[in-house]
N, C-alpha and C positions, 0 to 999 in steps of 0.2 A: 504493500500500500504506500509504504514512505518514497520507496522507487521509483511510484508512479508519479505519485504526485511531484518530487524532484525533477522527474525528465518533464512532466507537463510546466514546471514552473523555469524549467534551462529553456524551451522550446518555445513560451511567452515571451523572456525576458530578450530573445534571441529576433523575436519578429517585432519584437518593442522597436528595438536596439535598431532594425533595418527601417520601420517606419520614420525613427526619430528623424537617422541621418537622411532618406530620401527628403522628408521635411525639407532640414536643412539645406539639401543641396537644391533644392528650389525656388529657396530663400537668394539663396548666392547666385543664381544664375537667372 
């Protein structure tokens, strides 16, 4: 159960991380 919930929170924090920087670089350009 804690495995799971671990890869589901690596795997959130991971498409967070990719939204932020698109964000960003939309910002910039």
């Amino acid at each position: 159960m804690m495995l799971c919930l671990f890869r589901l929170f690596v795997f959130f924090s991971c498409t967070l991380r990719n939204v932020v920087i698109a964000l960003i670089t939309d910002e910039l350009l």
